[in-house]
Residue, then its C-alpha position, 0 to 999 in steps of 0.5 A: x500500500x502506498x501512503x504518500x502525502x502530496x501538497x495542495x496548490x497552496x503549498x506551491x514554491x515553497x522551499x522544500x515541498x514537491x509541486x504536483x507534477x514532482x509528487x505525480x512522478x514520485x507516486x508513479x516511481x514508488x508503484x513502479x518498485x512495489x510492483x517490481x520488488x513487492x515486499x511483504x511483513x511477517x513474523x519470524x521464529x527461529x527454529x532449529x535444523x539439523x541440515x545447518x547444524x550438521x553443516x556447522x559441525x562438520x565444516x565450520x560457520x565460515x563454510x560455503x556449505x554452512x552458508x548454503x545451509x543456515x542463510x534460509x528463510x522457510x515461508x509458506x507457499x501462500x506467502x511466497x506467491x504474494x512475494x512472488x519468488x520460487x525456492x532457491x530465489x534470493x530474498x533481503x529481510x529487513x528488522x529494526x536492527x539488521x538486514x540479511x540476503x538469505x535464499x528462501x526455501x518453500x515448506x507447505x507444513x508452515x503456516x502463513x504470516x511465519x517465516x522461519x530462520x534457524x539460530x545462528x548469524x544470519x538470524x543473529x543480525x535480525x534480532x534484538x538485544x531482548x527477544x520478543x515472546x511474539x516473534x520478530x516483525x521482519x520485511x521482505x523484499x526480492x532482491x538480485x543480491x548475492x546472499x550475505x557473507x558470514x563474515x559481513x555480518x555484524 
C-alpha cells in the first residue's frame, strides 16, 4: 500500500515541498518498485535444523556449505506467491536492527504470516538485544543480491 502525502496548490514554491507534477512522478516511481520488488511483513521464529547444524559441525560457520545451509528463510507457499519468488530465489529481510540476503526455501507444513530462520548469524543480525515472546516483525523484499557473507555480518 502506498501512503504518500502530496501538497495542495497552496503549498506551491515553497522551499522544500514537491509541486504536483514532482509528487505525480514520485507516486508513479514508488508503484513502479512495489510492483517490481513487492515486499511483504511477517513474523519470524527461529527454529532449529539439523541440515545447518550438521553443516556447522562438520565444516565450520565460515563454510560455503554452512552458508548454503543456515542463510534460509522457510515461508509458506501462500506467502511466497504474494512475494512472488520460487525456492532457491534470493530474498533481503529487513528488522529494526539488521538486514540479511538469505535464499528462501518453500515448506507447505508452515503456516502463513511465519517465516522461519534457524539460530545462528544470519538470524543473529535480525534480532534484538531482548527477544520478543511474539516473534520478530521482519520485511521482505526480492532482491538480485548475492546472499550475505558470514563474515559481513555484524
Amino acid at each position: 500500500m502506498i501512503h504518500i502525502s502530496c501538497p495542495s496548490s497552496s503549498w506551491k514554491g515553497r522551499k522544500g515541498y514537491l509541486l504536483p507534477q514532482q509528487c505525480r512522478w514520485l507516486v508513479f516511481l514508488v508503484a513502479l518498485r512495489e510492483f517490481l520488488y513487492p515486499t511483504l511483513e511477517l513474523k519470524l521464529i527461529l527454529a532449529r535444523r539439523l541440515d545447518a547444524d550438521t553443516a556447522a559441525a562438520k565444516h565450520g560457520v565460515l563454510s560455503p556449505a554452512y552458508r548454503e545451509a543456515a542463510a534460509k528463510i522457510i515461508l509458506s507457499v501462500p506467502d511466497a506467491q504474494r512475494l512472488d519468488v520460487k525456492d532457491g530465489d534470493a530474498v533481503q529481510v529487513t528488522s529494526k536492527t539488521g538486514e540479511v540476503v538469505v535464499l528462501v526455501h518453500i515448506d507447505d507444513k508452515t503456516p502463513g504470516g511465519l517465516a522461519i530462520m534457524s539460530p545462528g548469524p544470519y538470524a543473529n543480525a535480525l534480532l534484538p538485544a531482548s527477544l520478543p515472546h511474539q516473534g520478530i516483525s521482519i520485511t521482505l523484499k526480492s532482491t538480485d543480491s548475492a546472499v550475505t557473507l558470514v563474515e559481513k555480518l555484524p
